[in-house]
Structure formats: structure tokens, C-alpha cells
VOMARKE-486734 format. One record per residue: residue in one letter; residue number from 0; z, x, y of N, C-alpha, C in turn. Coordinates in Angstrom, 2 decimals. Last residue first. Layout:
% VOMARKE-486734
<site><aa>A</aa><i>NUM</i><n_up>Z</n_up><n_east>X</n_east><n_north>Y</n_north><ca_up>Z</ca_up><ca_east>X</ca_east><ca_north>Y</ca_north><c_up>Z</c_up><c_east>X</c_east><c_north>Y</c_north></site>
...
//
This chain:
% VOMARKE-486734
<site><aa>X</aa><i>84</i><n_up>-40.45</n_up><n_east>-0.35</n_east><n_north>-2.11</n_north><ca_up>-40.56</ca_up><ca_east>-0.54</ca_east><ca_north>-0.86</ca_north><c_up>-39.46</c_up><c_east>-1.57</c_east><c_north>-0.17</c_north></site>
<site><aa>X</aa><i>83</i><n_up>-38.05</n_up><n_east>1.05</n_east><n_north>-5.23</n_north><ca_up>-39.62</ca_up><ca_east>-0.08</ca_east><ca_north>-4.54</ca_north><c_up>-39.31</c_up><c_east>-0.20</c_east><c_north>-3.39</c_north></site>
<site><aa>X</aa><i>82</i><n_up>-36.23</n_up><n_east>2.62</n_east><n_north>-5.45</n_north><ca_up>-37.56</ca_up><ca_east>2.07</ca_east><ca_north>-6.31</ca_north><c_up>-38.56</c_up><c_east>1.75</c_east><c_north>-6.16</c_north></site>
<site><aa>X</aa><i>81</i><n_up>-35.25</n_up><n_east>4.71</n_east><n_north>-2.84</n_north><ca_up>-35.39</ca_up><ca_east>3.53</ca_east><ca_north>-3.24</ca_north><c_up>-36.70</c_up><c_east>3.43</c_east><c_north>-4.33</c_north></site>
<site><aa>X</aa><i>80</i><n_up>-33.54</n_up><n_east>7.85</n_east><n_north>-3.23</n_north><ca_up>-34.80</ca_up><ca_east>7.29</ca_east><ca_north>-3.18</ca_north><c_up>-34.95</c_up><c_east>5.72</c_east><c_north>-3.80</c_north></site>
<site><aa>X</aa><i>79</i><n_up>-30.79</n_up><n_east>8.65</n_east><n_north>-1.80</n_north><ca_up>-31.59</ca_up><ca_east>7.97</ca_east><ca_north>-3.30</ca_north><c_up>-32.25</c_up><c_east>7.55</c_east><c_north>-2.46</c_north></site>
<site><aa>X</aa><i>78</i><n_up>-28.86</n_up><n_east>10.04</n_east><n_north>0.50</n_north><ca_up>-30.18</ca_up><ca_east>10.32</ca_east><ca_north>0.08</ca_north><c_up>-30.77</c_up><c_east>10.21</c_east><c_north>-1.85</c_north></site>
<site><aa>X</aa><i>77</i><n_up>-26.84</n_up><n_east>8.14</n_east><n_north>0.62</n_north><ca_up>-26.20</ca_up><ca_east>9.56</ca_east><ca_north>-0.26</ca_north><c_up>-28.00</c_up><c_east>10.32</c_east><c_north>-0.49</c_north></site>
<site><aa>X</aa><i>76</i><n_up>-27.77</n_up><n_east>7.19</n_east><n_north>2.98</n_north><ca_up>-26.21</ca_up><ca_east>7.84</ca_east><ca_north>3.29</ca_north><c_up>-26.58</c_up><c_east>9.17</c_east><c_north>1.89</c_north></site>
<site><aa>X</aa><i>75</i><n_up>-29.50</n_up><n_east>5.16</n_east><n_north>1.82</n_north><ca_up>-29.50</ca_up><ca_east>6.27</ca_east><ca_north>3.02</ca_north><c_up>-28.63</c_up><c_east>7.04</c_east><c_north>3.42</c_north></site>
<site><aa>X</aa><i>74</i><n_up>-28.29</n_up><n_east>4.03</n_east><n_north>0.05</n_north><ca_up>-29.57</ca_up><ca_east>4.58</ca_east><ca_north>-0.46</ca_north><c_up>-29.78</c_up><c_east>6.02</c_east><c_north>1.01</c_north></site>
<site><aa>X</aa><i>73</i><n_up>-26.92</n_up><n_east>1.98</n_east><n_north>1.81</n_north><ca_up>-26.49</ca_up><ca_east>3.31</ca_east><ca_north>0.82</ca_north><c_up>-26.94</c_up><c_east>4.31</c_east><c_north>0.56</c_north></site>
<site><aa>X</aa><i>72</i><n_up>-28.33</n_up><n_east>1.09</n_east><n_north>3.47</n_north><ca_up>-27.79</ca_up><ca_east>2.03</ca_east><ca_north>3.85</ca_north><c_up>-26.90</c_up><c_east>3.00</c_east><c_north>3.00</c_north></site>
<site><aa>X</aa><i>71</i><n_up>-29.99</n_up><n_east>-0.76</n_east><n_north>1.10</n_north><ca_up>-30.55</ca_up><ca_east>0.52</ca_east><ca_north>2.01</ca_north><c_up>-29.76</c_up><c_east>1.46</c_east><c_north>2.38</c_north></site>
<site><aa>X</aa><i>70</i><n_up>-27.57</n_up><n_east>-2.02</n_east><n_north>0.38</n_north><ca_up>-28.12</ca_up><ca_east>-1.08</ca_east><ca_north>-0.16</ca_north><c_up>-28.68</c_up><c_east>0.01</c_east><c_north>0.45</c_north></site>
<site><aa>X</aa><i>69</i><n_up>-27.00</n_up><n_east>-3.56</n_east><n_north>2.74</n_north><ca_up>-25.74</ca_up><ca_east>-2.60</ca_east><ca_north>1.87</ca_north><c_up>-26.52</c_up><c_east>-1.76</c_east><c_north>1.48</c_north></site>
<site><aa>X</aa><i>68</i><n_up>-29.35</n_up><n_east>-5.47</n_east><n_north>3.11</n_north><ca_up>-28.88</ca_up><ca_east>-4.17</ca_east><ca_north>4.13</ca_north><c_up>-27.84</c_up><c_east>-2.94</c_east><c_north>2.94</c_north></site>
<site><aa>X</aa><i>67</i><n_up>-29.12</n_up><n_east>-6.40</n_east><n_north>0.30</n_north><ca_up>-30.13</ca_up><ca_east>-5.46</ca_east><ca_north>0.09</ca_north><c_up>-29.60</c_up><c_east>-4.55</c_east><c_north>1.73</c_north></site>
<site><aa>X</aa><i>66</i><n_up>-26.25</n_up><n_east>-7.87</n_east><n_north>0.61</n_north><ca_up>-26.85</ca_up><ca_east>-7.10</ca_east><ca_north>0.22</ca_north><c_up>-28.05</c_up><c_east>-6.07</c_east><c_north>0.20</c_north></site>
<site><aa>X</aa><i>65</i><n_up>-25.65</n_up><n_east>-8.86</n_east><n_north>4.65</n_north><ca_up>-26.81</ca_up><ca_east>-9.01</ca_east><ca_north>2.65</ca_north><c_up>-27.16</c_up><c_east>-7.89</c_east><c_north>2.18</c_north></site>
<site><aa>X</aa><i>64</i><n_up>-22.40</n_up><n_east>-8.23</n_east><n_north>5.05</n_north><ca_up>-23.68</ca_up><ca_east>-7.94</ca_east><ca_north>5.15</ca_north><c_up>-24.60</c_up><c_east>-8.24</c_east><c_north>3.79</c_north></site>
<site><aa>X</aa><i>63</i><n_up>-19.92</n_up><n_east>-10.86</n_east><n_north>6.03</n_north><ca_up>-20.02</ca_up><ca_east>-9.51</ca_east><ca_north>5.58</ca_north><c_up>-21.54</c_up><c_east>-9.14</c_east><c_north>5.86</c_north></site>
<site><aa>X</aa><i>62</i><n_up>-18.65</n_up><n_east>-12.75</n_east><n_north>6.88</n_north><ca_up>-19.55</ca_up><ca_east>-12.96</ca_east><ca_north>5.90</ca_north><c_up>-20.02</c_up><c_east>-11.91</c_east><c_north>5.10</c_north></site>
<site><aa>X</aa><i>61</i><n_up>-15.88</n_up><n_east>-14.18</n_east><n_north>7.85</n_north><ca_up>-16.37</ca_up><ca_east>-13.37</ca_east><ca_north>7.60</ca_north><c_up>-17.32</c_up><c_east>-12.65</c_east><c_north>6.52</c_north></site>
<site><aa>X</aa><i>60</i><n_up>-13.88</n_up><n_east>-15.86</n_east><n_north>7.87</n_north><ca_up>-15.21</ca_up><ca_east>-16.79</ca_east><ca_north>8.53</ca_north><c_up>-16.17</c_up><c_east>-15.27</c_east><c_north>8.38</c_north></site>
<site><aa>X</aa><i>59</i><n_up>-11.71</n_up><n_east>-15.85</n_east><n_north>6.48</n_north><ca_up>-11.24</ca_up><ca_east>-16.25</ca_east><ca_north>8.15</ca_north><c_up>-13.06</c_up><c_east>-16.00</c_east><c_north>8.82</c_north></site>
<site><aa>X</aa><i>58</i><n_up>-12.39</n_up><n_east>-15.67</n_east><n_north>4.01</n_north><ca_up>-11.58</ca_up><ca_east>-16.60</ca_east><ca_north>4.16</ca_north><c_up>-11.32</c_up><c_east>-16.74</c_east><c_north>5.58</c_north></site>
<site><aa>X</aa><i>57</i><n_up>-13.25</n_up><n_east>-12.83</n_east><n_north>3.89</n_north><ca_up>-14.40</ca_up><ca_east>-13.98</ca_east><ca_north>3.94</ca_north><c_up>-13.33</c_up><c_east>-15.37</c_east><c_north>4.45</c_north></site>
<site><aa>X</aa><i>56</i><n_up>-10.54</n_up><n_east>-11.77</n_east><n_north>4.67</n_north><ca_up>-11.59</ca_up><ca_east>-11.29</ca_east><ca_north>5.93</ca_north><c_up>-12.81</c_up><c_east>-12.75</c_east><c_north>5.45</c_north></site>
<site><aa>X</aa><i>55</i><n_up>-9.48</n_up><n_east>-12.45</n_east><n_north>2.07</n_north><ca_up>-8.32</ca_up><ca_east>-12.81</ca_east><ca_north>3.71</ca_north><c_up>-9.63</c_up><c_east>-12.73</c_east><c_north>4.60</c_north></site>
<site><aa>X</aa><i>54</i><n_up>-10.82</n_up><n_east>-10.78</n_east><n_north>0.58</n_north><ca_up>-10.66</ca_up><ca_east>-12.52</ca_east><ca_north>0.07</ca_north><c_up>-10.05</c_up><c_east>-12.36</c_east><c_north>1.63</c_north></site>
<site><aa>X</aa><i>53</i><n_up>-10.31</n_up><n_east>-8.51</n_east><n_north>1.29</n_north><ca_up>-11.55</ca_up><ca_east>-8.79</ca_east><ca_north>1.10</ca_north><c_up>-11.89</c_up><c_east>-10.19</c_east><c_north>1.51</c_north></site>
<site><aa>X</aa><i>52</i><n_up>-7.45</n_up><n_east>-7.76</n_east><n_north>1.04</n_north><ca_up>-7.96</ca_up><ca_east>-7.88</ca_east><ca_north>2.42</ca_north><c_up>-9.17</c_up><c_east>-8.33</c_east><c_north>2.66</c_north></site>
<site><aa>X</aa><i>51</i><n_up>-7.58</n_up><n_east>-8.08</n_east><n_north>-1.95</n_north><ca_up>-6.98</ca_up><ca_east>-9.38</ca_east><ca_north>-1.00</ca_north><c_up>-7.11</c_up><c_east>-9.26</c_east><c_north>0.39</c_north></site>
<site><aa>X</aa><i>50</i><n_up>-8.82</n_up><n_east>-5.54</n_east><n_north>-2.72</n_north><ca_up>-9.38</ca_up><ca_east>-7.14</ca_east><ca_north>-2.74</ca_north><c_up>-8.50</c_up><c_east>-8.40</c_east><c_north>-2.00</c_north></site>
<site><aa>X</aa><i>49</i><n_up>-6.65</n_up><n_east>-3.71</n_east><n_north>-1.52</n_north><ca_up>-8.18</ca_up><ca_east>-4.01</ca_east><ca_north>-0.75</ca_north><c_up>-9.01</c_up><c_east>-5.46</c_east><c_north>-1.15</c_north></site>
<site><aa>X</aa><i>48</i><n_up>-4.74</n_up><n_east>-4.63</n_east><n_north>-2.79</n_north><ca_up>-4.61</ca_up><ca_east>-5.03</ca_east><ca_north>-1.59</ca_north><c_up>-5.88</c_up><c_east>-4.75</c_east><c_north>-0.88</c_north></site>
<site><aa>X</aa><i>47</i><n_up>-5.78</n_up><n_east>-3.90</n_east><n_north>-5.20</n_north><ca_up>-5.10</ca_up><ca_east>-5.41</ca_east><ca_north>-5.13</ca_north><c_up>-5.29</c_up><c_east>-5.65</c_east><c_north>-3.81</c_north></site>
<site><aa>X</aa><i>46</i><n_up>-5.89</n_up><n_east>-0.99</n_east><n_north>-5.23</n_north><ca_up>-7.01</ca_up><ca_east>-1.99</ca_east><ca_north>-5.35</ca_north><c_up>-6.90</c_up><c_east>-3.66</c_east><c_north>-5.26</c_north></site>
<site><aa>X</aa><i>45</i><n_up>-3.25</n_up><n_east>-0.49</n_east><n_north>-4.42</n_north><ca_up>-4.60</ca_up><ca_east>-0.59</ca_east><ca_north>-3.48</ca_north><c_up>-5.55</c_up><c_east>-1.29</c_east><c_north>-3.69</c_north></site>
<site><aa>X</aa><i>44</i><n_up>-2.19</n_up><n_east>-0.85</n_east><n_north>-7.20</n_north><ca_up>-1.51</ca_up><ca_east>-1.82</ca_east><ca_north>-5.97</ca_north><c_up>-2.36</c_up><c_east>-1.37</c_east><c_north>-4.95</c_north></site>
<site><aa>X</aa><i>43</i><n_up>-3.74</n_up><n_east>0.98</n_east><n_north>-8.60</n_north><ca_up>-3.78</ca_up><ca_east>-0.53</ca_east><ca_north>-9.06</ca_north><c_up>-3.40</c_up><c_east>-1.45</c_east><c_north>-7.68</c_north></site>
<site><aa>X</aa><i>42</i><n_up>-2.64</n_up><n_east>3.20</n_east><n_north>-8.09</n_north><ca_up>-4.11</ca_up><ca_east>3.03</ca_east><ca_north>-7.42</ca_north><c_up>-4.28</c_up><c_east>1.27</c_east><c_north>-7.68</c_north></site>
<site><aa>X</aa><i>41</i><n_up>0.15</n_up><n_east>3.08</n_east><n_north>-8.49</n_north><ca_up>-0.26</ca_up><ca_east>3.26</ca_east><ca_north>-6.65</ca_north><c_up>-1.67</c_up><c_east>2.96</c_east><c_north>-6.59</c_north></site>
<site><aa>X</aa><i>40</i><n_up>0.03</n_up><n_east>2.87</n_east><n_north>-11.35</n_north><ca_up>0.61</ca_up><ca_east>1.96</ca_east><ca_north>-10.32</ca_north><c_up>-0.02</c_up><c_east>1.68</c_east><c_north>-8.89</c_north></site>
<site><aa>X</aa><i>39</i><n_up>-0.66</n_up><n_east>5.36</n_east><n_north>-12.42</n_north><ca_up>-1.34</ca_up><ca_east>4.02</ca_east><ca_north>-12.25</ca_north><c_up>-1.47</c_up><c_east>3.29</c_east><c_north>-11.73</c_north></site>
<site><aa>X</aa><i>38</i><n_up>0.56</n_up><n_east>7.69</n_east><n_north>-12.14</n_north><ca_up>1.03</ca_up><ca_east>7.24</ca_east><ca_north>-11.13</ca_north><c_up>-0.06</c_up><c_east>6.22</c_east><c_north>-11.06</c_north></site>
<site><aa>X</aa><i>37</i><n_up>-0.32</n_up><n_east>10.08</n_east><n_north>-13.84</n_north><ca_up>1.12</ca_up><ca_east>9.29</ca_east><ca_north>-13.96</ca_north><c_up>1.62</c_up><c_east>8.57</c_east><c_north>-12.83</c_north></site>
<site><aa>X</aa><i>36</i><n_up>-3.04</n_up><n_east>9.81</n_east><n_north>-13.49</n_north><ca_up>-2.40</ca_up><ca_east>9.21</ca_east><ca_north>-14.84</ca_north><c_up>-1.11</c_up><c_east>9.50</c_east><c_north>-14.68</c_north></site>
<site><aa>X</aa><i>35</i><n_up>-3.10</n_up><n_east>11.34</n_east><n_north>-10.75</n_north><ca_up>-3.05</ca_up><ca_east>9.22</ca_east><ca_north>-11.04</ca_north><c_up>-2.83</c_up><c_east>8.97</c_east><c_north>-12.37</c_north></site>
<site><aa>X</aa><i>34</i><n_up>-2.38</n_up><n_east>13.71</n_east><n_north>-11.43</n_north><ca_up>-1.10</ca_up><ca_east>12.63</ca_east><ca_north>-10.79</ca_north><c_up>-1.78</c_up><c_east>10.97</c_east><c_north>-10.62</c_north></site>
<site><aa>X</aa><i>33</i><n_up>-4.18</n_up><n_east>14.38</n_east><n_north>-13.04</n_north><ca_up>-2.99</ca_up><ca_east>14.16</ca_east><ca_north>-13.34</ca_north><c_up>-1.96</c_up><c_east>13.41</c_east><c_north>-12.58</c_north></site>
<site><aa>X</aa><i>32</i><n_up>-6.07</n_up><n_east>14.58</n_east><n_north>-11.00</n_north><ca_up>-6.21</ca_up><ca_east>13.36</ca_east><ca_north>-12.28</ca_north><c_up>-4.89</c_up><c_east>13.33</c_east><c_north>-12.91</c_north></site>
<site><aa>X</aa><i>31</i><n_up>-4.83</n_up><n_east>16.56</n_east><n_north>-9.57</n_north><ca_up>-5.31</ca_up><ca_east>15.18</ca_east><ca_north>-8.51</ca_north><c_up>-5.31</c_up><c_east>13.99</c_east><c_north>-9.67</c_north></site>
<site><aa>X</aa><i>30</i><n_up>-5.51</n_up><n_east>18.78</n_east><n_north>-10.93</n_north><ca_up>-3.84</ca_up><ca_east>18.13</ca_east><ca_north>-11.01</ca_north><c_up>-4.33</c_up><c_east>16.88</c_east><c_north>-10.32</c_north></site>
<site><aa>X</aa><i>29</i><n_up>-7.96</n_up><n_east>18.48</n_east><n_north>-11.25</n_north><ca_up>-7.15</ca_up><ca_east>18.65</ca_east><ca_north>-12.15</ca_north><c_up>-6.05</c_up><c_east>17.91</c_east><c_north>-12.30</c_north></site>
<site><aa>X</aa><i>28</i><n_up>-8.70</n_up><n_east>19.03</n_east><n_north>-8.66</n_north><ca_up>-9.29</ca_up><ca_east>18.22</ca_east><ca_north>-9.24</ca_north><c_up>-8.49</c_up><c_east>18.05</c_east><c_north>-10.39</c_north></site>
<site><aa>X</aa><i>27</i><n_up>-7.31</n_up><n_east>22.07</n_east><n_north>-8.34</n_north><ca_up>-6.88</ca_up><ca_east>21.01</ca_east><ca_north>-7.36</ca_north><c_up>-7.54</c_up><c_east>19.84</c_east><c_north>-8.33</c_north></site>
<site><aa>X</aa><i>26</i><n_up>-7.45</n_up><n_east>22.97</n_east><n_north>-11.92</n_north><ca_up>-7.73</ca_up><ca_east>23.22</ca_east><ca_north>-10.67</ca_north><c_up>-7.35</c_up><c_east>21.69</c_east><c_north>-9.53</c_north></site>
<site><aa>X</aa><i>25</i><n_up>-4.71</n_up><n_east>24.58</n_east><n_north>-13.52</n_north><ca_up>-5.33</ca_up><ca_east>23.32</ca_east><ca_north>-13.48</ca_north><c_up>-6.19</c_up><c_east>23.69</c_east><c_north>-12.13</c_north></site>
<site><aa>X</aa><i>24</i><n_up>-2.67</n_up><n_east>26.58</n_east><n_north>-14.00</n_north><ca_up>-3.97</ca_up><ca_east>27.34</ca_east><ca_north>-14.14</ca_north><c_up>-4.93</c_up><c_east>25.79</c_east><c_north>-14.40</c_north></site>
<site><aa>X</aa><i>23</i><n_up>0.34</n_up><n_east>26.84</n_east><n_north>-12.77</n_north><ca_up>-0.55</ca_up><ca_east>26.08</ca_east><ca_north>-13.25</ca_north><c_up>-1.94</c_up><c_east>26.53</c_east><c_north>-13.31</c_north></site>
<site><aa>X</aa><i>22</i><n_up>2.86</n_up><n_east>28.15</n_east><n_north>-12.16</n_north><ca_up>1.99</ca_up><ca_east>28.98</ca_east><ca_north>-12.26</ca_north><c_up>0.66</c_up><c_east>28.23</c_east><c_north>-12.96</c_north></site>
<site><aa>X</aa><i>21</i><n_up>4.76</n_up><n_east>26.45</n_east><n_north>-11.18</n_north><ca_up>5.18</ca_up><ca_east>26.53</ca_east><ca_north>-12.64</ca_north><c_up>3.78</c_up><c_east>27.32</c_east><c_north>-13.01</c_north></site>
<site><aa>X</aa><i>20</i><n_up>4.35</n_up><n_east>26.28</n_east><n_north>-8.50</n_north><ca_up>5.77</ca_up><ca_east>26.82</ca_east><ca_north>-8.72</ca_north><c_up>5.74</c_up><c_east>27.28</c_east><c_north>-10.35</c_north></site>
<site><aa>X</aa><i>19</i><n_up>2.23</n_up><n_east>24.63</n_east><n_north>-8.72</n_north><ca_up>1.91</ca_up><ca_east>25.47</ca_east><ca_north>-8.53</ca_north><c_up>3.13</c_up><c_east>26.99</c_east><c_north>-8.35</c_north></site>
<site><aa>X</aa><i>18</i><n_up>3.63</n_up><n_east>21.67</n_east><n_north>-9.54</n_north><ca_up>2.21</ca_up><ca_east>22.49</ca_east><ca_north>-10.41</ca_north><c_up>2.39</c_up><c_east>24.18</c_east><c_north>-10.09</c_north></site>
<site><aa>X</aa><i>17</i><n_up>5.59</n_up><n_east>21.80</n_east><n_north>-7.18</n_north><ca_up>5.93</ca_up><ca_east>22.04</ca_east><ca_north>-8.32</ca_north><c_up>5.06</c_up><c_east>22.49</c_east><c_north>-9.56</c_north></site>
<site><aa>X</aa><i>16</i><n_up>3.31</n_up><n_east>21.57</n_east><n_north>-5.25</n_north><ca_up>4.24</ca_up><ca_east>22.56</ca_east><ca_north>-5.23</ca_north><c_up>4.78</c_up><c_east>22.78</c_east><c_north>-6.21</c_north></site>
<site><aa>X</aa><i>15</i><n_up>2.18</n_up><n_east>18.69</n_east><n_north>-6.04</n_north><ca_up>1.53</ca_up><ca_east>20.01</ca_east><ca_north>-6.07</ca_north><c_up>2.24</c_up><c_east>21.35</c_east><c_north>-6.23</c_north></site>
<site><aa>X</aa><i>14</i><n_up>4.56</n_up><n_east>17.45</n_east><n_north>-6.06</n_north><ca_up>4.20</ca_up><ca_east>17.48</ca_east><ca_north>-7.45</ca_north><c_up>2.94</c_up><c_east>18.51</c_east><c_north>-6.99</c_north></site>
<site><aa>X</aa><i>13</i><n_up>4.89</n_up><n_east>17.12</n_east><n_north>-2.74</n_north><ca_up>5.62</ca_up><ca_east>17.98</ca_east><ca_north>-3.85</ca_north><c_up>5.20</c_up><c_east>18.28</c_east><c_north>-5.25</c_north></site>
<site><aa>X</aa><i>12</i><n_up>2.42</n_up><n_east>15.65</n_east><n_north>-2.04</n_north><ca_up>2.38</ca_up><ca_east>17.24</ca_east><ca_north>-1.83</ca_north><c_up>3.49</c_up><c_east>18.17</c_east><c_north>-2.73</c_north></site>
<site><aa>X</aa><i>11</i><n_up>3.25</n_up><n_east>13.39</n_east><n_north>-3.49</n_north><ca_up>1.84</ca_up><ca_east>14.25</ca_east><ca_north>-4.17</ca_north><c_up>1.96</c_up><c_east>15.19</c_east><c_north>-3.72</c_north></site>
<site><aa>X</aa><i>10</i><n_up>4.81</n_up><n_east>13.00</n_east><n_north>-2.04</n_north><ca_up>5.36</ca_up><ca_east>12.87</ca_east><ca_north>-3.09</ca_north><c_up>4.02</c_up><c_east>13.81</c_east><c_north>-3.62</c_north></site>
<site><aa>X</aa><i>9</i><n_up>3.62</n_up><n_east>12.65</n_east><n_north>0.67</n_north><ca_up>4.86</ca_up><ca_east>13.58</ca_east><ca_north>0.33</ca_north><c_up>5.19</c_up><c_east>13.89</c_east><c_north>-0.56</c_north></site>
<site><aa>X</aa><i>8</i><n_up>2.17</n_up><n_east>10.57</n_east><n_north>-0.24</n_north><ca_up>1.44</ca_up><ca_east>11.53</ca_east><ca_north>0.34</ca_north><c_up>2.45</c_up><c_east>13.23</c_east><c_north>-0.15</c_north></site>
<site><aa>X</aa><i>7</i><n_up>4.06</n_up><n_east>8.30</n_east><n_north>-0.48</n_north><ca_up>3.30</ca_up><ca_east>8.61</ca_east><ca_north>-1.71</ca_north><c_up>2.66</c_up><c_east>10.10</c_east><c_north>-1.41</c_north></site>
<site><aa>X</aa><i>6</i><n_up>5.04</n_up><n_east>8.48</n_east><n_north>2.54</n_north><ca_up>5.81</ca_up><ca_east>8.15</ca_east><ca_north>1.49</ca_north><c_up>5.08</c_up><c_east>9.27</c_east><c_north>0.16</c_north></site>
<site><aa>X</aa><i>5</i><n_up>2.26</n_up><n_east>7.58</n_east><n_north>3.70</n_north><ca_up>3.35</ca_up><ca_east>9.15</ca_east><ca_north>3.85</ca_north><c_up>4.05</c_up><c_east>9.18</c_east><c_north>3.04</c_north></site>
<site><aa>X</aa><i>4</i><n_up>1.86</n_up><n_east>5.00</n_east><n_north>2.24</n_north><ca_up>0.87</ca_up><ca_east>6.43</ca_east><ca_north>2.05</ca_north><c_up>1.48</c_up><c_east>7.45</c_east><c_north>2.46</c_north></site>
<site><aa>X</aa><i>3</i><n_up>3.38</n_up><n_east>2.64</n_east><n_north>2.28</n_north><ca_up>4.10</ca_up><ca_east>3.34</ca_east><ca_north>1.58</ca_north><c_up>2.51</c_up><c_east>5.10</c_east><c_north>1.79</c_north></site>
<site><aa>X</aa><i>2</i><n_up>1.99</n_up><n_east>0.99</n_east><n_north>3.98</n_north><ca_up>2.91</ca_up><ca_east>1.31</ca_east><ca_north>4.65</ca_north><c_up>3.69</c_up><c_east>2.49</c_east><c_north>3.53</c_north></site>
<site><aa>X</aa><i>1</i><n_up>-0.68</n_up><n_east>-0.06</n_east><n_north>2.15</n_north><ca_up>-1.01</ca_up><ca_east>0.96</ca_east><ca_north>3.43</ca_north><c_up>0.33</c_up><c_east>1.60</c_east><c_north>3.90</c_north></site>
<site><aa>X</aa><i>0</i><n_up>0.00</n_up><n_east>0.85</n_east><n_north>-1.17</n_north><ca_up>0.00</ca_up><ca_east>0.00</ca_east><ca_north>0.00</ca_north><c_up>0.00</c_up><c_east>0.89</c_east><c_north>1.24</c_north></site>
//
């Protein structure tokens, strides 16, 4: 949840310190997967609260963008080549 991230932030910077206190030969990517497999919880309770900020934003008249815009600008951000015109 958005009000607990310094909280959780602090907590990940210590469990780094402690990886790296115990001479860990994981790389940053490593320990990063290790601390969401022991910490399920924190990504589950974001993903809850991003879909309920989702449902709250269409629910107060918010339509968002048509798809195919989404796409394009995807397609344009990570440079994929669209299929078809």
C-alpha cells in the first residue's frame, strides 16, 4: 500500500545489508526475487489496490484510452514493430 512504501523500502534496504553482511554471492536481481518470495503479501496488496484504484477511476466517469491508442504507444515506447498498418 501506497502509505506503508518507506516502511517496506527500509525493510528491503535492511534485508540487503544483511544479504550482503553474510557475503552473498546473489546478484542485486537475485536477492530482489528473494525478497518477493518472502514477502508475497506486499506485491498481492498493490496489485489489489491498483485494481481498486482502476474500478474507483472507471466508476467516477473515467474511460480511459481505446485500446489500439494503448497499443501504438506501447509499440512506441519499447520500439515493436507493429504487424499490420
Amino acid at each position: 500500500m501506497a502509505t506503508e512504501q518507506p516502511n517496506d523500502l527500509t525493510q528491503f534496504y535492511q534485508f540487503m545489508g544483511e544479504q550482503i553482511d553474510r557475503g552473498t554471492d546473489k546478484s542485486p536481481e537475485d536477492l530482489l526475487d528473494l525478497w518477493r518470495e518472502l514477502h508475497p503479501a506486499d506485491i498481492e496488496d498493490d496489485l489489489i489496490v491498483a485494481a481498486q484504484e482502476a474500478i474507483d477511476d472507471m466508476e467516477a466517469g473515467d474511460q480511459g484510452i481505446p485500446a489500439a491508442e494503448f497499443f501504438k504507444e506501447f509499440r512506441e515506447r519499447f520500439g515493436i514493430k507493429a504487424d499490420r498498418p
